[in-house]
ROKEVEX-769250 format. One line per 10 residues: number of its first residue (from 1); their letters; for each residue x, y, z of C-alpha. Coordinates in nm, 2 decimals, always signed. Layout:
N
NUM	a	X,Y,Z  ...
END
This chain:
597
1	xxxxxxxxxx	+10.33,-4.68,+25.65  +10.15,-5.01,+25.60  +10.08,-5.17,+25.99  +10.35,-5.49,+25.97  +10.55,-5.57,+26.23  +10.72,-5.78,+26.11  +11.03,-5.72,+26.00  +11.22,-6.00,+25.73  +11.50,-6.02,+25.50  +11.36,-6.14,+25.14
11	xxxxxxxxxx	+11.58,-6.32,+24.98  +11.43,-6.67,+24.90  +11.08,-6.54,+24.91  +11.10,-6.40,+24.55  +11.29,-6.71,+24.42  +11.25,-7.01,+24.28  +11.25,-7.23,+24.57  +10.91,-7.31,+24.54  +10.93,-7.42,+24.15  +11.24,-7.63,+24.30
21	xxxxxxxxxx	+11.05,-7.84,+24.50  +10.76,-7.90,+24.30  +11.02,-8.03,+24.04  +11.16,-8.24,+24.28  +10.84,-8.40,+24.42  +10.72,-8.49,+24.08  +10.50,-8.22,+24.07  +10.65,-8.01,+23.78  +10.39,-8.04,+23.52  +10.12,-7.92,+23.79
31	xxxxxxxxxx	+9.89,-7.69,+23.61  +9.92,-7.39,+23.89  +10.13,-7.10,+23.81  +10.36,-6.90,+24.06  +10.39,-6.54,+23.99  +10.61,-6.23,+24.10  +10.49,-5.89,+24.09  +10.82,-5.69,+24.18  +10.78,-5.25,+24.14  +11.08,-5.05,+24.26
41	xxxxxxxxxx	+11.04,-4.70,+24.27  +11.33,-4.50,+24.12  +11.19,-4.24,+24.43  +11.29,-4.32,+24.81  +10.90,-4.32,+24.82  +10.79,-4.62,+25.08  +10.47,-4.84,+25.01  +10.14,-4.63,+25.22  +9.77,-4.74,+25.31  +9.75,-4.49,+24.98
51	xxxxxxxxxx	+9.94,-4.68,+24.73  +9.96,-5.03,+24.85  +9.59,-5.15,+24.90  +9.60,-5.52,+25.03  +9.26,-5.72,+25.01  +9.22,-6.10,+25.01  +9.31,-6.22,+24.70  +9.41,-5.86,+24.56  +9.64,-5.56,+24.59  +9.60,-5.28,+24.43
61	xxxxxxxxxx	+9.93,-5.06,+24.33  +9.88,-4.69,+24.28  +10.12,-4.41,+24.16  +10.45,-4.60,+24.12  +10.73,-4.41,+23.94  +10.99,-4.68,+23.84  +11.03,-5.04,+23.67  +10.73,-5.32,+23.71  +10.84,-5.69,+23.66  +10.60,-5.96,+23.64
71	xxxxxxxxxx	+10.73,-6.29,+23.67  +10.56,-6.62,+23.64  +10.67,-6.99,+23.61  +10.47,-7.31,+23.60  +10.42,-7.61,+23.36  +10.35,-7.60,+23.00  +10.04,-7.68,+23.02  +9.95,-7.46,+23.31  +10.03,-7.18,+23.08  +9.80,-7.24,+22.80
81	xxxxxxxxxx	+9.54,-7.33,+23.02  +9.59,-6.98,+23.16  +9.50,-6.84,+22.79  +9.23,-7.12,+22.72  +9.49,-7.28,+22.47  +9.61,-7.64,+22.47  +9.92,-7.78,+22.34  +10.02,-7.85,+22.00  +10.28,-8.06,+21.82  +10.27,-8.38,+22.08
91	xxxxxxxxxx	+10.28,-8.43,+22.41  +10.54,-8.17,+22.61  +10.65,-8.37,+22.87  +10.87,-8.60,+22.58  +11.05,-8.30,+22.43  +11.47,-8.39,+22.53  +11.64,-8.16,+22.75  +11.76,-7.86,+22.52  +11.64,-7.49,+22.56  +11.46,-7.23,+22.42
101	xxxxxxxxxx	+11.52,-6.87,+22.53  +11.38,-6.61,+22.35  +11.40,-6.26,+22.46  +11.35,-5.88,+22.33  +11.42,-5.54,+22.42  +11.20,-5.26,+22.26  +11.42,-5.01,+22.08  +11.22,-4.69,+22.21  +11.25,-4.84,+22.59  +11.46,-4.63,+22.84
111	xxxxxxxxxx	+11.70,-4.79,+22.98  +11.66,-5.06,+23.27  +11.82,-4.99,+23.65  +11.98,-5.19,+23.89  +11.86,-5.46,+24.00  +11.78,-5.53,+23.64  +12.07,-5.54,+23.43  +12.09,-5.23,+23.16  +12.24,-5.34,+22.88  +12.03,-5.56,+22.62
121	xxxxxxxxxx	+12.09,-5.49,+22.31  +11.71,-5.41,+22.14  +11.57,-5.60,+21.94  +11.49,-6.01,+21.89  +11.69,-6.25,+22.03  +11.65,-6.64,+21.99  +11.84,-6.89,+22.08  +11.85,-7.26,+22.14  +12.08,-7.46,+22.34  +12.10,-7.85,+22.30
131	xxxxxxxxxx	+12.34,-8.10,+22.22  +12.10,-8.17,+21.88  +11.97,-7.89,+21.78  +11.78,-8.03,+21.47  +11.59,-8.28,+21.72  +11.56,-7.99,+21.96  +11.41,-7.80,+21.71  +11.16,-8.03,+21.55  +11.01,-8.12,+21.91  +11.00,-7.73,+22.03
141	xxxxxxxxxx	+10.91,-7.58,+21.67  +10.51,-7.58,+21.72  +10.51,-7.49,+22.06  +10.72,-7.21,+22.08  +10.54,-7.11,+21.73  +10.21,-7.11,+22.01  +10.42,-6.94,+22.23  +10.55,-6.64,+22.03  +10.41,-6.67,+21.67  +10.65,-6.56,+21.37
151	xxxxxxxxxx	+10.82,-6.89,+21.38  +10.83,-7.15,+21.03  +10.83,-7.50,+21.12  +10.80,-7.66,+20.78  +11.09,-7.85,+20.68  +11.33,-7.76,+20.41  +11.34,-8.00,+20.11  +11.71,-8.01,+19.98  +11.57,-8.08,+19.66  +11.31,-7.78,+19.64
161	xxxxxxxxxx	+11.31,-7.65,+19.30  +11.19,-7.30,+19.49  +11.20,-7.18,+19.78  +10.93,-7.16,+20.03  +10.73,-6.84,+20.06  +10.81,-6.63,+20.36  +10.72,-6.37,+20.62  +11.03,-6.11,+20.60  +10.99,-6.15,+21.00  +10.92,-6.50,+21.01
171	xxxxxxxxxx	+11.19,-6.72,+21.14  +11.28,-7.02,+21.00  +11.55,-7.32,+21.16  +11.86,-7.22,+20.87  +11.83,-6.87,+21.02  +12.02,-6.93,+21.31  +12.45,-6.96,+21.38  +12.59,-7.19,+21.58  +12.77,-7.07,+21.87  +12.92,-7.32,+22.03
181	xxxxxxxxxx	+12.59,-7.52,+22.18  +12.35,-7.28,+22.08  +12.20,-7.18,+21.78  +12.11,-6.79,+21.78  +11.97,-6.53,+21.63  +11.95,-6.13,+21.65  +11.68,-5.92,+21.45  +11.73,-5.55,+21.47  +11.36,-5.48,+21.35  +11.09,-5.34,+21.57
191	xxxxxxxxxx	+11.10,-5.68,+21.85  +10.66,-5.59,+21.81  +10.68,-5.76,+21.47  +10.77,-6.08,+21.58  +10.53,-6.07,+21.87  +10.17,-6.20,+21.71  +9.90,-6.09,+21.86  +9.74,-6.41,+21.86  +10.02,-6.60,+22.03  +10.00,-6.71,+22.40
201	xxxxxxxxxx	+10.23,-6.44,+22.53  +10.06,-6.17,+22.40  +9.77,-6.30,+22.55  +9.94,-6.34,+22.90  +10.07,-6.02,+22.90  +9.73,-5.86,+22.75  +9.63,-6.01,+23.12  +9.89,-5.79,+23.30  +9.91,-5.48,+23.09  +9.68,-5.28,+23.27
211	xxxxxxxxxx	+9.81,-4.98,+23.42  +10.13,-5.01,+23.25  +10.22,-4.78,+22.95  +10.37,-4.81,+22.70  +10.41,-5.19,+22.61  +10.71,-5.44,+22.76  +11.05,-5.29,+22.76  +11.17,-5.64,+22.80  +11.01,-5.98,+22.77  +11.22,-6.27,+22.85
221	xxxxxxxxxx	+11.09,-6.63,+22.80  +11.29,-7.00,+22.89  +11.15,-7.32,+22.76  +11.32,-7.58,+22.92  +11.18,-7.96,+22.98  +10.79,-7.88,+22.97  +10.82,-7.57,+23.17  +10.81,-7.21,+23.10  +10.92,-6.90,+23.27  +10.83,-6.56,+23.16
231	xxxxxxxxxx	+10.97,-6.24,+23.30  +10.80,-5.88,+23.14  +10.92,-5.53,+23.25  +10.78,-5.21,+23.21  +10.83,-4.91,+23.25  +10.59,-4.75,+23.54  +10.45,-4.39,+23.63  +10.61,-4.20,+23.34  +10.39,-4.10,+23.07  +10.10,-4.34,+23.23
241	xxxxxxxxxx	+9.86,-4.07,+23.42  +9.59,-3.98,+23.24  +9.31,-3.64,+23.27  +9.03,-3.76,+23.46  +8.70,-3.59,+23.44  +8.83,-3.34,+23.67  +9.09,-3.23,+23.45  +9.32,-3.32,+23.74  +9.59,-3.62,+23.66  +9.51,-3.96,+23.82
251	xxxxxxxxxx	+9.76,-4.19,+23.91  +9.87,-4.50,+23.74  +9.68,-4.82,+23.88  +9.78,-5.23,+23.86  +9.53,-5.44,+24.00  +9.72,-5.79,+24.09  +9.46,-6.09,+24.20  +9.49,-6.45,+24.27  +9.29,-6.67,+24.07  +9.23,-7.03,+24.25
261	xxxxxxxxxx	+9.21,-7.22,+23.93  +9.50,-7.10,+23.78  +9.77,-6.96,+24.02  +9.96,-7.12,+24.30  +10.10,-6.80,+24.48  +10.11,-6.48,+24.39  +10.36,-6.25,+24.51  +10.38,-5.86,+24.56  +10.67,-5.63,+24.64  +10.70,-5.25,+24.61
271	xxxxxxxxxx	+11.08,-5.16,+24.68  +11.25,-4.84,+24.73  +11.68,-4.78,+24.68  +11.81,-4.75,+25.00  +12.07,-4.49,+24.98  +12.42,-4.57,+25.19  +12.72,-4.43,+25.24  +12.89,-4.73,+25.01  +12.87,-4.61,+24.68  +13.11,-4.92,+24.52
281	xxxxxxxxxx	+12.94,-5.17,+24.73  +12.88,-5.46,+24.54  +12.51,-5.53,+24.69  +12.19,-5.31,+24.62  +11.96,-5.26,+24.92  +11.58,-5.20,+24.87  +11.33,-5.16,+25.15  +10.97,-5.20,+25.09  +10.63,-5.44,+25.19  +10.57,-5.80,+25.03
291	xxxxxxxxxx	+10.27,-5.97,+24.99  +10.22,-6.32,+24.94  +9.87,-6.41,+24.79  +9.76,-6.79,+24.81  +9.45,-7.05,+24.88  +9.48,-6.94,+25.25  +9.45,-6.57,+25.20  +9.72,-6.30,+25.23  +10.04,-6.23,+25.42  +10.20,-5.91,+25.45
301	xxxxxxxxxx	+10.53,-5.86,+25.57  +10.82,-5.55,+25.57  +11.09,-5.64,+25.36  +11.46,-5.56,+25.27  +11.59,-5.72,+24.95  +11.97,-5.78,+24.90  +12.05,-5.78,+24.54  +12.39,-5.76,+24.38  +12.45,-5.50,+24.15  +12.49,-5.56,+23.78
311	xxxxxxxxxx	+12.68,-5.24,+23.66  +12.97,-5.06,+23.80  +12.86,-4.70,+23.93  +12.84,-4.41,+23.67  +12.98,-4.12,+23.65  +12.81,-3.86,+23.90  +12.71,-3.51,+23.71  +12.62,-3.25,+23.77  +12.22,-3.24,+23.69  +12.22,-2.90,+23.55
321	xxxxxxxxxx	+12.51,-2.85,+23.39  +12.60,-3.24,+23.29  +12.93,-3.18,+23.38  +13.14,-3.45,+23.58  +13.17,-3.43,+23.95  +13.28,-3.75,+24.07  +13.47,-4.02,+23.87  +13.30,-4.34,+23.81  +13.28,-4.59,+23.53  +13.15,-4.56,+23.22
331	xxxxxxxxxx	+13.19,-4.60,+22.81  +13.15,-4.45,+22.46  +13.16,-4.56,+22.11  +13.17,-4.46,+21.81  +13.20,-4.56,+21.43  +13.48,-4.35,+21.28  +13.49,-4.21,+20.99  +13.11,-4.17,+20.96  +13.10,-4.19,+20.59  +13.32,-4.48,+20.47
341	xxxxxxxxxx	+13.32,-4.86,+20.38  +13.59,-4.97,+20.61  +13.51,-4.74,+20.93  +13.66,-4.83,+21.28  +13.41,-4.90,+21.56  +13.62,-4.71,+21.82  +13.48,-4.78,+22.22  +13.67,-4.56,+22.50  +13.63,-4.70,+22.89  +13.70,-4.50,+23.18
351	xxxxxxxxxx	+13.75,-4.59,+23.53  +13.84,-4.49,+23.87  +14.10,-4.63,+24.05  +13.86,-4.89,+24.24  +13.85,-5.09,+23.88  +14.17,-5.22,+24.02  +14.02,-5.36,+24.30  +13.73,-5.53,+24.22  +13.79,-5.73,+23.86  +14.12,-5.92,+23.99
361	xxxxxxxxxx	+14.12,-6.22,+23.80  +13.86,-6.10,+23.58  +13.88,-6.02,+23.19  +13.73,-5.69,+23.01  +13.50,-5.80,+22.73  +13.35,-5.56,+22.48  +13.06,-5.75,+22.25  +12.95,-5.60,+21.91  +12.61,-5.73,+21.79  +12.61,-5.60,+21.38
371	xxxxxxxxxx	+12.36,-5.63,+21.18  +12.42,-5.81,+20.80  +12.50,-5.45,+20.68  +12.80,-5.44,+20.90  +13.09,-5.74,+20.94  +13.45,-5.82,+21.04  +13.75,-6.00,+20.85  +13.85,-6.23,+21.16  +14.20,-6.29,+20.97  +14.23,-5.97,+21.03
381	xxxxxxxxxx	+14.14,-5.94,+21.36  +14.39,-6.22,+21.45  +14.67,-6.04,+21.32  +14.57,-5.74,+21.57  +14.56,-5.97,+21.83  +14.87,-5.87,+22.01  +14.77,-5.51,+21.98  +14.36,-5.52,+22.11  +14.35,-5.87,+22.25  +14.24,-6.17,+22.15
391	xxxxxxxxxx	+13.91,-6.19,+21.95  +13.62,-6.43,+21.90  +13.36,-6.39,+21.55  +13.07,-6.62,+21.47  +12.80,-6.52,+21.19  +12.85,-6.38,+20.82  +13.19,-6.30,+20.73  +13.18,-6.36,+20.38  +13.37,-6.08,+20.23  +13.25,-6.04,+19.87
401	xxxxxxxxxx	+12.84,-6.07,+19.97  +12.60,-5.77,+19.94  +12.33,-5.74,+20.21  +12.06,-5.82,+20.01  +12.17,-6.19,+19.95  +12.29,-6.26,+20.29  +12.17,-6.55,+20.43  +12.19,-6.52,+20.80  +12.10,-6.21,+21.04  +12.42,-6.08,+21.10
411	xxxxxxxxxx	+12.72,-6.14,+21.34  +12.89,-6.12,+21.62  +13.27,-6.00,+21.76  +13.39,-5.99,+22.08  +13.73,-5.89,+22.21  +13.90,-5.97,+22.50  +14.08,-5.66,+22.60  +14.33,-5.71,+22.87  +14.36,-5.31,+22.96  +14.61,-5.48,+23.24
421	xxxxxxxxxx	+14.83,-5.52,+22.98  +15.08,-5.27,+22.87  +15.19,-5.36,+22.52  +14.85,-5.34,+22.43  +14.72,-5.08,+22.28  +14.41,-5.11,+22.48  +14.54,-5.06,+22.82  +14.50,-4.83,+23.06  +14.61,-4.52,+23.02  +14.62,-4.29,+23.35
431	xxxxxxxxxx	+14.54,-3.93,+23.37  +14.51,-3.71,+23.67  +14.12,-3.55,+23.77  +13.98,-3.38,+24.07  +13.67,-3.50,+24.25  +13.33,-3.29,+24.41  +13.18,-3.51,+24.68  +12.82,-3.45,+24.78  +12.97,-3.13,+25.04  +13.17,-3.00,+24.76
441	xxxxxxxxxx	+13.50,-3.10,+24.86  +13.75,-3.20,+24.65  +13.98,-3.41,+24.63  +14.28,-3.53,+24.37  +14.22,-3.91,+24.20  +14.33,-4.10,+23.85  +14.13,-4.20,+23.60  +14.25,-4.47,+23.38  +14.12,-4.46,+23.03  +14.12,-4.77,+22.78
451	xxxxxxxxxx	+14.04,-4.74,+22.39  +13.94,-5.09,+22.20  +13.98,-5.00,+21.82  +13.79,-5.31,+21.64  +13.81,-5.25,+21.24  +13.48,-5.29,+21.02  +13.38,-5.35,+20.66  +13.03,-5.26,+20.56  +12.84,-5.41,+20.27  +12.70,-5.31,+19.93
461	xxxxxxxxxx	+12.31,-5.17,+20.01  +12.05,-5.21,+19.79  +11.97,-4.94,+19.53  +11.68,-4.72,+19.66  +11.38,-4.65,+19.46  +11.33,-4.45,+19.14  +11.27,-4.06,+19.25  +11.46,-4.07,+19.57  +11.77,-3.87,+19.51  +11.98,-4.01,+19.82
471	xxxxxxxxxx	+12.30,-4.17,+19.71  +12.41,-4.28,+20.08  +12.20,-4.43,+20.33  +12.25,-4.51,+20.70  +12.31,-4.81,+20.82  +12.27,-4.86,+21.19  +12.44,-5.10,+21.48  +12.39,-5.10,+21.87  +12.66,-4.97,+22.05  +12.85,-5.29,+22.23
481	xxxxxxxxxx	+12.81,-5.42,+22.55  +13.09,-5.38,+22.79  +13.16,-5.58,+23.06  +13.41,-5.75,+23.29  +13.34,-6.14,+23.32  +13.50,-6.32,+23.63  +13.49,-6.67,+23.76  +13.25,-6.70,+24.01  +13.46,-6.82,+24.26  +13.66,-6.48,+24.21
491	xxxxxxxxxx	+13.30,-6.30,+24.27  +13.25,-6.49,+24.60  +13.47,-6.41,+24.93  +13.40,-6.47,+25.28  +13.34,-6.80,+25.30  +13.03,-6.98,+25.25  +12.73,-6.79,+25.43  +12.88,-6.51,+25.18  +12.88,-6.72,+24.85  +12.51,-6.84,+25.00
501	xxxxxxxxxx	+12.41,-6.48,+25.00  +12.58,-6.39,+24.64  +12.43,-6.68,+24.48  +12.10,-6.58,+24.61  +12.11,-6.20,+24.55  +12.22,-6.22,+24.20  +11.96,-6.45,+24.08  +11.67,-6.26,+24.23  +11.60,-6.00,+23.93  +11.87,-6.11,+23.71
511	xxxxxxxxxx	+11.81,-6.23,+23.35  +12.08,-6.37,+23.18  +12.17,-6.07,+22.90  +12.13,-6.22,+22.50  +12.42,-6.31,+22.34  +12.65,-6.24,+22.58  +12.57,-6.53,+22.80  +12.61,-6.76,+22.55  +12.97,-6.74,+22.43  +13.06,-6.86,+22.82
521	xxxxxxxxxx	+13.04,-7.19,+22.98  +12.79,-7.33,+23.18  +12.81,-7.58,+23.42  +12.64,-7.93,+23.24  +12.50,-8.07,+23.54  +12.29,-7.75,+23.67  +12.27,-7.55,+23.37  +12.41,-7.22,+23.58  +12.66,-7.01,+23.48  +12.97,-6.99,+23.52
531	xxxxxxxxxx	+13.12,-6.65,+23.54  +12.96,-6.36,+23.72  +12.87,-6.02,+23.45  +12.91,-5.67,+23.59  +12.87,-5.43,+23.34  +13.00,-5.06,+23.24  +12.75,-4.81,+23.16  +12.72,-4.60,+22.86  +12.87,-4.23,+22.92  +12.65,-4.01,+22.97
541	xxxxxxxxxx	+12.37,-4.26,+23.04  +12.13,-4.21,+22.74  +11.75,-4.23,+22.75  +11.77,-4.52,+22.51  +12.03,-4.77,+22.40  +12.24,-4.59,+22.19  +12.34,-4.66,+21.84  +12.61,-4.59,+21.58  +12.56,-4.47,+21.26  +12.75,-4.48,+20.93
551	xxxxxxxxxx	+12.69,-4.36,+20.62  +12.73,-4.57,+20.29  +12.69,-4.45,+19.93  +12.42,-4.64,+19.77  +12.31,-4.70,+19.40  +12.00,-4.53,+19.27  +11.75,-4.74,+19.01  +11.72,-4.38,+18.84  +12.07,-4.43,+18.72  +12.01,-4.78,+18.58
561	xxxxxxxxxx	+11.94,-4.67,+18.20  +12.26,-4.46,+18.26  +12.47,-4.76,+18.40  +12.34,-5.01,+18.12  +12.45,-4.75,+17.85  +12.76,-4.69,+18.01  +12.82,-5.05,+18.06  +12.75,-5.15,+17.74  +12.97,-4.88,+17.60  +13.25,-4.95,+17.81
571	xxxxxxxxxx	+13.22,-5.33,+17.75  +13.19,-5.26,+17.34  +13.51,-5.00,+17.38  +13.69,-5.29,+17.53  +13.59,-5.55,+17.24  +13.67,-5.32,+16.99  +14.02,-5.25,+17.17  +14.06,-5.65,+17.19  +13.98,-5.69,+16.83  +14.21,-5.38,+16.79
581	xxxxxxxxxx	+14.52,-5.61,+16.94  +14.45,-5.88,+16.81  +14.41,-5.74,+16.43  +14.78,-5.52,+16.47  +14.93,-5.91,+16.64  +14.81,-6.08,+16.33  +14.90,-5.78,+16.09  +15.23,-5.74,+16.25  +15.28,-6.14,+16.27  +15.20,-6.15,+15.86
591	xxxxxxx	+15.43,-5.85,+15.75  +15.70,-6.00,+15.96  +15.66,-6.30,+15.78  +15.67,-6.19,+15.47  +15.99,-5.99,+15.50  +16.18,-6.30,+15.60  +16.06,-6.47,+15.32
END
């Protein structure tokens, strides 16, 4: 173990209390960045002489098995600087005070764990909070268009004889919905294409990539009044040693190093799970070494970080067999019948008898993020109200559209489930198990089971190419997010040293999940949250965000000359069976006439 003896609790050393005080000293649009190197180790593997070198003005991070964040914060400017850029599109400090979050979540990723929160749907998200969005959008356009690339900021004429000539992943302002204050957007496409590889983030994280592969699972980037936080995740350790010229595997390195011109403080932590006795508990604990970096030199210190956790605790399996030992919480979902245009997107929740305990006064959510192949009838959905709960839509829900001529990305439904409640047919339904504690003794419990039935319409597909003989394709959605959303005054017990500590554990790694954070309120003054998001896994926790799959009969351009003919046919057989009528009306109509006369 490293030589500290010092032993601290870390809880506002990897926050933004810094960045808070330089904003309130007039200092935010200082050109020094703060950053956060954070690597937890999904092995109870504590930080050694052999894979935690400390230098002045570097550490070195060897053989990590885990998740890598990188965080870093600073001014607008400070950030191109960092990339040798400068700003475009005006002067950044005169932008108003709306937002722009932009975040993704690479498909292939594995899943994230605690503390980071597990459930983003993949893909890229965009959104844009203000109160008008068109101004918001005009002043932000060009930067974030430096920031990220793949973003369109010439304006639309309404007149414009034809329409402007376009990227199939660039982004222009029309393509976003308006939900509530925000105006968002979801693409299910590879989250790589809309990364350019000349923007400034790419750049940034081209600076911090080393040692970590594959690419980002998750990059998460807030503009917000001039300044800029980034937060990137990888993966660490797993599938990242390479042969050296030994044959023998060599172990991952990141080499992390302060840079007077450019950084502020740079911060270090390697972080191991401490395992306790408390499996429900709502707090994480991870034990490790910090390092802070700065103009002065180094400081190391031992460290135990306090984070709240973001999910609810899985099932436990059995790791050979797969089969359930201990109840937890979990989910499943599925689109049912696979091959249909109306299926049912069918999500089942299970949960020990602790559920009861720890979401009083707190609501069951289930979120569906569906592409523009899949959407709702929300007058339908209201009439189901009283059987699934009450339900929120925003997006495309025309009902007549084909895929290829809609407009906007997609959409999204969420329903409020109320499992509580026992007309529904949502709610929980008991049912006895038996459970294997680490010793093997068992032990009686109940599970309660909830099923949220939301029905689905898909779209007409386009026809696939001449000499493919498919007639159904498969058309894709991410499984929902599930999760139970309480005040955050429900969250918070104790009194105030405990709301002190909640507040501060759950913003140390958390980042606010995309859309789901947007369809609650926030409070105006500090732009926080309001509500407090603990999530349920999916069951059994999958490599990758799963998906569901449906498939949809499709037309084939091979078949056109047949459809013509056949159209034509049938349209002549029904002129000729007009003319038909009207010939024996007339006829009859003459002959009828003539008798009476």
């Amino acid at each position: 173990m490293l030589p500290l003896p010092i032993f601290a609790v870390v809880l506002v050393a990897f926050n933004a209390a810094t960045a808070s005080a330089a904003i309130a000293s007039g200092t935010a649009f200082s050109p020094l960045l703060q950053h956060r190197h954070s690597f937890f180790s999904t092995l109870p593997v504590e930080p050694s002489d052999e894979n935690f070198k400390v230098s002045r003005h570097q550490v070195k991070v060897i053989g990590l098995a885990g998740f890598r964040e990188w965080e870093v914060k600073g001014s607008l400017q400070g950030i191109l600087r960092a990339v040798g850029k400068t700003v475009s599109g005006g002067d950044s400090q005169e932008i108003d005070n709306g937002k722009v979050h932009v975040q993704w979540f690479d498909n292939k990723a594995p899943l994230l764990r605690p503390p980071f929160t597990p459930t983003y749907i993949p893909g890229f998200h965009l959104a844009i909070t203000s109160d008008n969005f068109e101004k918001t959008w005009k002043e932000n356009c060009h930067v974030v268009a430096d920031l990220i690339g793949s973003v369109d900021c010439r304006e639309i004429e309404a007149a414009a004889s034809t329409p402007l000539e376009r990227h199939h992943n660039t982004l222009r302002a029309e393509d976003l919905t308006a939900i509530h204050k925000h105006h968002y957007l979801h693409k299910t496409a590879d989250p790589a294409g809309f990364l350019s590889s000349s923007s400034v983030v790419s750049s940034l994280i081209s600076q911090q990539q080393a040692g970590s592969t594959p690419g980002p699972a998750l990059i998460d980037l807030v503009l917000h009044k001039g300044t800029i936080s980034l937060k990137v995740i990888w993966t660490a350790g797993a599938n990242s040693a390479n042969d050296n010229k030994d044959g023998e595997k060599s172990q991952s390195t990141v080499e992390i190093l302060f840079n007077e011109k450019t950084d502020k403080v740079v911060e270090v932590g390697w972080f191991y799970r401490e395992v306790t006795e408390q499996e429900y508990s709502v707090y994480d604990h991870y034990l490790g070494a910090t390092v802070k970096l700065d103009s002065e030199g180094e400081s190391v210190n031992e460290a135990l970080i306090q984070t709240r956790s973001p999910v609810f605790p899985p099932h436990r399996r059995d790791f050979s067999t797969g089969n359930i030992r201990a109840y937890g919480h979990g989910f499943n979902s599925t689109m049912t019948p696979s091959q249909s245009f109306h299926p049912h997107s069918v999500t089942t929740i299970q949960s020990n008898p602790n559920i009861q305990e720890t979401t009083a006064g707190c609501d069951l959510h289930v979120l569906q993020v569906l592409p523009a192949g899949y959407f709702v009838d929300p007058f339908q959905l209201e009439g189901l109200a009283p059987e699934i709960g009450e339900s929120t839509v925003y997006g495309e829900t025309d009902l007549e559209k084909p895929v290829g001529v809609v407009a906007g990305w997609g959409s999204l439904v969420m329903v409020k489930a109320q499992p509580e409640d026992s007309v529904k047919t949502s709610k929980w339904t008991p049912s006895n198990i038996t459970n294997i504690d680490t010793k093997g003794i068992k032990s009686d419990s109940v599970l309660y089971t909830s099923v949220v039935d939301i029905p689905m319409h898909m779209r007409y597909q386009p026809p696939v190419e001449e000499g493919n003989p498919a007639t159904h394709v498969t058309v894709e959605a991410p499984w929902p997010i599930v999760a139970w959303v309480c005040p955050l005054a429900a969250s918070i017990s104790g009194g105030d040293e405990s709301a002190a500590l909640n507040a501060a554990a759950k913003k140390l790694f958390y980042i606010p999940t995309l859309p789901l954070s947007l369809l609650f309120p926030r409070d105006e003054k500090t732009d926080k949250e309001t509500v407090d998001f603990r999530f349920v896994l999916p069951d059994p926790i999958p490599k990758q965000f799963p998906v569901a799959k449906m498939s949809v009969p499709v037309g084939r351009l091979d078949d056109m000359n047949l459809v013509r003919a056949a159209t034509f046919a049938m349209a002549g057989v029904g002129t000729l069976a007009v003319a038909l009528a009207l010939v024996r009306t007339v006829v009859g109509r003459t002959s009828g006439k003539g008798k009476q006369d």
